[in-house]
Each structure stands twice: as structure tokens, then as C-alpha cells.
C-alpha distance (Angstrom), angle and dihedral (degrees) to the residues before:
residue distance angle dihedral
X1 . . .
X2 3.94 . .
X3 3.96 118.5 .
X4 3.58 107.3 -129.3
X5 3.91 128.9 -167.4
X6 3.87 109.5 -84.8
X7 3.93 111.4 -117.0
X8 3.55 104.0 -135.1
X9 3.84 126.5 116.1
X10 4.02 95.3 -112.0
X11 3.60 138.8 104.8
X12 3.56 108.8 -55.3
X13 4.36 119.9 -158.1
X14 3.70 132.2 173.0
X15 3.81 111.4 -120.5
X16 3.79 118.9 -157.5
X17 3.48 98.3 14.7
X18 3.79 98.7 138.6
X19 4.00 90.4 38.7
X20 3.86 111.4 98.4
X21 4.69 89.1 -170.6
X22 3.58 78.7 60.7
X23 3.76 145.7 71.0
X24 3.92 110.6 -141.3
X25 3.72 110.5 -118.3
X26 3.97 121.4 -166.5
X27 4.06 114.9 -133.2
X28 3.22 130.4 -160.1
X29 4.49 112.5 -132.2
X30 3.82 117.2 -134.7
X31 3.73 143.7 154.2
X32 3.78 122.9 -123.8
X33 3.62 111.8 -152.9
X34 3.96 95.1 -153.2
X35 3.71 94.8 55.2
X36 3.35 127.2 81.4
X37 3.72 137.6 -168.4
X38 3.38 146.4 69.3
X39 3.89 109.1 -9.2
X40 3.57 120.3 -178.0
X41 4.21 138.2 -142.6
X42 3.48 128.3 -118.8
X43 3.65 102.6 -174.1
X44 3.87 86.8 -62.5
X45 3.50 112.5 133.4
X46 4.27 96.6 -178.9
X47 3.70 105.9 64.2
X48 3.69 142.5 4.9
X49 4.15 113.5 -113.8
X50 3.65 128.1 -145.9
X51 3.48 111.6 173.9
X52 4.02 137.4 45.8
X53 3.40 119.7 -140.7
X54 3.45 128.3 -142.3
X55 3.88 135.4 177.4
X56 4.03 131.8 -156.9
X57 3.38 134.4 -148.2
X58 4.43 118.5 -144.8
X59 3.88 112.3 -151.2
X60 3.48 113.6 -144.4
X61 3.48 105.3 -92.3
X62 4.16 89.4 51.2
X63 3.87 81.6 50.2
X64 3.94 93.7 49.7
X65 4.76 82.6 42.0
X66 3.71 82.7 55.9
X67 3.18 104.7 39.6
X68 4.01 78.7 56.5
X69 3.56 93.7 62.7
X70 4.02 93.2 -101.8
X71 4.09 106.3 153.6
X72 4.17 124.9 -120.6
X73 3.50 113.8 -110.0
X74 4.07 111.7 -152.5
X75 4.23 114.7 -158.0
X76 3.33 125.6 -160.9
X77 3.61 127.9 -166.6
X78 4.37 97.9 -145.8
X79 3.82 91.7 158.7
X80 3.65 84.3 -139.3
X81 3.86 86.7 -58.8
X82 4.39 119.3 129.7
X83 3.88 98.1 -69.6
X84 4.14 116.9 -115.9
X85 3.50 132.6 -108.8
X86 3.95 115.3 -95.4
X87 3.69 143.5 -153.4
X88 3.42 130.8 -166.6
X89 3.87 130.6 -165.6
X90 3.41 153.0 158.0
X91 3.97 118.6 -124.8
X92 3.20 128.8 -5.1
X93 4.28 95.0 -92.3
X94 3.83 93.6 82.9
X95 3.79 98.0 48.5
X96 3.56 88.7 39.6
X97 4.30 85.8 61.9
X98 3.66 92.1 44.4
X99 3.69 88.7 60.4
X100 3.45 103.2 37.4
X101 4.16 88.4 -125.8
X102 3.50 131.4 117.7
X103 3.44 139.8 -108.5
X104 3.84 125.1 -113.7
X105 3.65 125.4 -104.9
């Protein structure tokens, strides 16, 4: 599975860039209206952000396993720490909604 760049008209950073254990992945930045907490800033002066988005990409053969009814496993690396809240879609249209952004041409 290859991490793509999510296509939704948001803020848009690099993760991991400066990490050589880890590929960098770009996110996309958004705000979800049901969730609240502590948000951070990232130089952004017009709205606080909660969430980070982040988009996959299926080869062919994890298409066809799919396709075949095989489930989606989800990892995350807590380093024993209280686990993060996830989301997980299909397409960018639904996150896209969530966020109130748009998706790119």
C-alpha cells in the first residue's frame, strides 16, 4: 500500500521528512466540527485544526484481496501511550464533507 497525497483543498505538510526509519507522508490539515479538544497551530492564523488527514493508495493485488472480502487492518504506533482517535473512509468525498473542503479537480 503506497500513501498518496490526500486531494482535498486544505493545508497540506510533509510529515517525516527529516526521519530516515520513516517514509515521509504528505497530510492534508482540517477541522472537524464534532470533535473537540485540543487542536493545534501550524503557522495558521484562521482556524484551529484537529485532525490530519491522510490518504492510501491499494496496489492491485490489495484491490483484487479486497475485492475478495479480505478485512483492513489499521496500525498504530502508541508507544504504549493512550491510543488516538481514528477515521476510516473510502474516497476522498466523505472526508471532504466532514471538513467542509473541497475536493481537487
Amino acid at each position: 500500500m503506497k500513501m498518496v497525497r490526500p486531494k482535498l483543498v486544505a493545508p497540506q505538510i510533509t510529515i517525516a521528512e527529516d526521519q530516515a526509519e520513516f517514509k515521509p507522508v504528505t497530510a492534508a490539515l482540517a477541522r472537524h466540527p464534532d470533535y473537540h479538544g485540543r487542536g493545534y497551530r501550524v503557522g495558521l492564523d484562521t482556524h484551529e485544526l484537529n485532525t490530519v488527514v491522510l490518504a492510501f493508495r491499494p496496489s492491485d493485488e490489495e484491490r483484487a484481496r479486497l475485492a475478495a472480502g479480505e478485512d483492513i487492518y489499521l496500525s498504530l504506533l502508541t508507544f504504549m501511550q493512550p491510543m488516538q482517535a481514528v477515521i476510516v473512509s473510502v474516497g476522498p468525498q466523505e472526508p471532504a464533507g466532514w471538513y467542509g473542503v473541497e475536493v481537487e479537480p
